[in-house]
N, C-alpha and C positions, 0 to 999 in steps of 0.2 A: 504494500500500500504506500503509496505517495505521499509524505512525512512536512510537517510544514505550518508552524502558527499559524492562526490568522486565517488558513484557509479553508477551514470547516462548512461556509457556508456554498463552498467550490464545489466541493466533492459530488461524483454521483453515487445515486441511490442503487444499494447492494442487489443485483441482475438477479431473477427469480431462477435457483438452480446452482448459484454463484459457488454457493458451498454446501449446498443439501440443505432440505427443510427450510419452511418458514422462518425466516428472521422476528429476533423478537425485539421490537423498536422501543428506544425510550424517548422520550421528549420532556425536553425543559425549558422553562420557562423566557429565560435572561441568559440570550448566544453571550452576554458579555462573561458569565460566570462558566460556562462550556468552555468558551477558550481556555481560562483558568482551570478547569478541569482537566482539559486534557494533556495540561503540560506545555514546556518550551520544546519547539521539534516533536510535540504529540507524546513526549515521553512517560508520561503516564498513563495514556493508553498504548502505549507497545507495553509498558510491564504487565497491564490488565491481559494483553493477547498471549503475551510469554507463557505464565505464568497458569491461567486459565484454559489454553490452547480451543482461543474462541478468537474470529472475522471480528472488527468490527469498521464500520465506515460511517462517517458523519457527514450528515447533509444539514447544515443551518443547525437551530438546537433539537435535530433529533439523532440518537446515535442508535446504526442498525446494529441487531450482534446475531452471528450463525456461529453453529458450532455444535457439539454437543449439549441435548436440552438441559440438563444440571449445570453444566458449566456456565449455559448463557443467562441463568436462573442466578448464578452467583456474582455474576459481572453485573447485570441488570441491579442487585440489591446495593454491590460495591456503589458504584455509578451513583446511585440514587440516595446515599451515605456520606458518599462525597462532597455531592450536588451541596446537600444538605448543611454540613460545614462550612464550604465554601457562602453559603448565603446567609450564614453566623458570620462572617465575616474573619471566618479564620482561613491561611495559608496551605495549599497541600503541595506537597513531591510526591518523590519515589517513593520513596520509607512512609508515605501516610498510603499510597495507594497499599504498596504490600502490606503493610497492617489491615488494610481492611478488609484484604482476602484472606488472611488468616482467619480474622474472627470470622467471618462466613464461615469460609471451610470446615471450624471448629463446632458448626452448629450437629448435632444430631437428631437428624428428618426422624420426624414420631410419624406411627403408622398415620399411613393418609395425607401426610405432611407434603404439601408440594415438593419438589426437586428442589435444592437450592434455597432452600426456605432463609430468612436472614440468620444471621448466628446471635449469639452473646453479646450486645450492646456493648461497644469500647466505654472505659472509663476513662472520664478527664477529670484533670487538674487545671481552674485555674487561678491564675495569679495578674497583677495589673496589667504587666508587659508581656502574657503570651496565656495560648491556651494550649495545654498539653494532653494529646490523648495517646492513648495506651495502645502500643502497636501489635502486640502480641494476645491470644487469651488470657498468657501467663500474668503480663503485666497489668490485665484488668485485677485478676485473683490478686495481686500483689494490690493493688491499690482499695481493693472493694478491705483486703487484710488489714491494711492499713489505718480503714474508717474504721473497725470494728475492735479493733483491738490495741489495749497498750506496748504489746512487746511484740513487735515483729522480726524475725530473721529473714534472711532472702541470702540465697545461697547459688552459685551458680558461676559459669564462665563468663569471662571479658565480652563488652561489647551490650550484655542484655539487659542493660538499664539500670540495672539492683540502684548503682549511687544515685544516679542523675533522677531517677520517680522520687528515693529517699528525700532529696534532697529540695524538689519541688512538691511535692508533700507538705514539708517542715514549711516551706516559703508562703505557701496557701496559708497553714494554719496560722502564723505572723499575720498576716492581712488580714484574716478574717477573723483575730483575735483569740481563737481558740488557744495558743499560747502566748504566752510573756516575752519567749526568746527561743533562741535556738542555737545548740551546743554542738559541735562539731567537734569528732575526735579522732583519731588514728594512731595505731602504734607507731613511733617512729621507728623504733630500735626496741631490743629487750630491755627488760624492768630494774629499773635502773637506769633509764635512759638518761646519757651524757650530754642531756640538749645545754647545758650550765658550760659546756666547752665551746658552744657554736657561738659566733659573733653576732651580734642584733639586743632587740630586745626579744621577750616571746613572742609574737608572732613572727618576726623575722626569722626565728628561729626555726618555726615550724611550718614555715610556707612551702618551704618544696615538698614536703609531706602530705599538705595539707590541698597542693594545687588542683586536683581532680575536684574536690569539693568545691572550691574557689570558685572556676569554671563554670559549675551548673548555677552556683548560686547571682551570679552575673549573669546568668544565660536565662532564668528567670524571676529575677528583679532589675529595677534599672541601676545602673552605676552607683550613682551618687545615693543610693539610698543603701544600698551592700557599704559603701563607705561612713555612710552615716551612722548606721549600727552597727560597724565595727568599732570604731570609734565611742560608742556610749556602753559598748558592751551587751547590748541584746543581739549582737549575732556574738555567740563566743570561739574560739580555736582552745580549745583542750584538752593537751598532750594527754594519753591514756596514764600514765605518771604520775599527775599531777592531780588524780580525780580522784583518791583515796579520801575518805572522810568527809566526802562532799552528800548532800541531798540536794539530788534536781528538783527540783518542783515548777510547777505553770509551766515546762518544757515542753521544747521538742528534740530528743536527743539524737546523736546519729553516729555509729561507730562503723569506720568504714573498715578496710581490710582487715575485720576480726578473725581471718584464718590464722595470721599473726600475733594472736595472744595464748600464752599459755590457760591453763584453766583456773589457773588462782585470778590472775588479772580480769578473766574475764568474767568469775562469780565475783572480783569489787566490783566492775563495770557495772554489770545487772541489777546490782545490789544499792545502785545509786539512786534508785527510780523510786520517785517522790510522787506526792500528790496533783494528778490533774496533769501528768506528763505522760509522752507517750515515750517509747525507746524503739528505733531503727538499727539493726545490728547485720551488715551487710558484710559477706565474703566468700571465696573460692576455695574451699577446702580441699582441691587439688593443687593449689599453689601456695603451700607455705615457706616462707622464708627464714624461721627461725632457725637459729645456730643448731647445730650437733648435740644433745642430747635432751632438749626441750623440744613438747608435744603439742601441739594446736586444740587448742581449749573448746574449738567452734563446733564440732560435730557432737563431744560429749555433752555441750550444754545443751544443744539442740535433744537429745535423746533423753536428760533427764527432766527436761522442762515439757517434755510431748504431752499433751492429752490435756495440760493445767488452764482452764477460762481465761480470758483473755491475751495470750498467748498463743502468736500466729505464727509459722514455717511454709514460704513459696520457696519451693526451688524450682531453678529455670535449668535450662539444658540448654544443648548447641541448636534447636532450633526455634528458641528464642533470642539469638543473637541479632540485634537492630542495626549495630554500626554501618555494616555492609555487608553483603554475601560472600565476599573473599575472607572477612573474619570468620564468619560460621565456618569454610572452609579450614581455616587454618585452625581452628578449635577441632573439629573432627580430625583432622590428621593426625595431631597431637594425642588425644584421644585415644586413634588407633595405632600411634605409636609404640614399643612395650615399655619402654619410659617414659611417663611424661617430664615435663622441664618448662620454663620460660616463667615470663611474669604480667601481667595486663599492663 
């Protein structure tokens, strides 16, 4: 198909026969939000055809789609999900088209259920400066986990959101009040951490440590307001070290690469959790980096706290990987490698 913004309204109508069966036509309202739809260079509908292995062709705002009848049953709901968004007035790419064929795909047809039927409602996050939805089914689970409960773990390989929902989560709840601040922590190094040798003040100290959180937390809120509540101390940077003896309360707390804490460090961590806060405890218990004879605290906590109310465990895999499909790739190889290795 002949590839090209702008030229939607060009295109001819898909020839009866073109690719078997009936075409099943959508139409929408505002060609100005179609274009947006379909992408720079239509590239949001080529991942729709990839992926789905459905025709589709657009004449003005109607898009035809042949193919197999489930698949054009799932693009027709994507499409229509999309449309939907886009006239919220939020942004899509690539990575919001393929999220919305996941949750399709994830739906399971009950008897009599049309083909295709829609799936599991994405969850969003938002916050003033963007609106976040959930690309995966996993990262709905993780976020619906999120609403529902104080202690969440999320566990899983590079790439499939664990920090960046964490941390856009925590940023909602700041706006809309539901806490007082938000605590930001990561191992730096083991217990006993030598941050007292490193040049700065403490955060200086812990910003290379702490730069993955940084990132999302700029990524949604605006600048000068991440700088503003660094500054008065309701967004806080606190070295896992330094949180002994402490009660969080009115939090929102978030402990990032807790594959890296042994299991003393990580029952104070847990043990920190005060009234009216919630606790985020994110990491990859195939990538631990502590020294030679210490154990990673993350999977036993996970199994002794199982089953306890309030108290939530998503784990994602390699095909909840978001960043891009060369990551999920290189997570499976790894994988299926007989050693694994590397670091996110």
């Amino acid at each position: 198909m002949a590839r090209g913004r702008g030229s939607a309204a060009k295109r001819p109508e898909m020839a009866p026969g073109e690719a078997g069966g009936e075409p099943i036509v959508v139409y929408f309202d505002d060609v100005r939000l179609v274009r947006d739809l379909l992408g720079d260079y239509d590239a949001n509908l080529a991942v729709l055809e990839d992926r789905l292995g459905v025709e589709a062709v657009v004449n003005g705002n109607a898009v035809a789609l042949r193919g197999p009848e489930d698949a054009c049953a799932v693009a027709q709901s994507v499409l229509e999900q999309l449309y939907g968004r886009l006239a919220q007035g939020e942004t899509i790419g690539v990575g919001d088209v393929a999220g919305a064929i996941r949750h399709a795909r994830a739906a399971t047809p009950k008897e009599g259920a049309e083909p295709g039927a829609a799936g599991p409602t994405a969850q969003q996050i938002r916050t003033r400066k963007r609106l976040i939805t959930a690309r995966t089914p996993t990262q709905s689970d993780y976020l619906a986990s999120l609403d529902q409960n104080d202690l969440v773990f999320a566990t899983g390989p590079a790439g499939t959101g664990k920090t960046y929902l964490a941390v856009a989560f925590a940023a909602a709840c700041l706006e809309a009040g539901r806490c007082d601040r938000i605590i930001l922590s990561r191992p730096a190094v083991e217990a006993g951490e030598r941050l007292g040798f490193l040049p700065g003040d403490m955060r200086e100290k812990v910003d290379p440590y702490l730069r993955p959180l940084y990132d999302a937390l700029y990524d949604v809120l605006a600048p000068e307001r991440v700088e503003r509540e660094l500054a008065a101390g309701v967004i806080e940077i606190a070295p896992l070290a330094f949180m002994r003896g402490r009660t969080l309360s009115h939090a929102c707390v978030i402990l990032d690469e807790a594959q890296n804490c042994t299991a003393v460090q990580l029952k104070m961590f847990l043990t920190r959790l005060g009234e009216n806060s919630k606790m985020i405890v994110t990491g990859d218990p195939t990538q631990v980096d502590l020294p030679p004879g210490k154990d990673s605290g993350l999977n036993e906590a996970i199994e002794i706290l199982r089953g306890i109310d309030e108290i939530g465990h998503i784990a994602f895999t390699k095909a909840d990987v978001v960043r891009r499909e060369l990551v999920g790739r290189i997570v499976e190889a790894y994988e299926s490698a007989p050693q694994n290795g590397g670091r996110s």
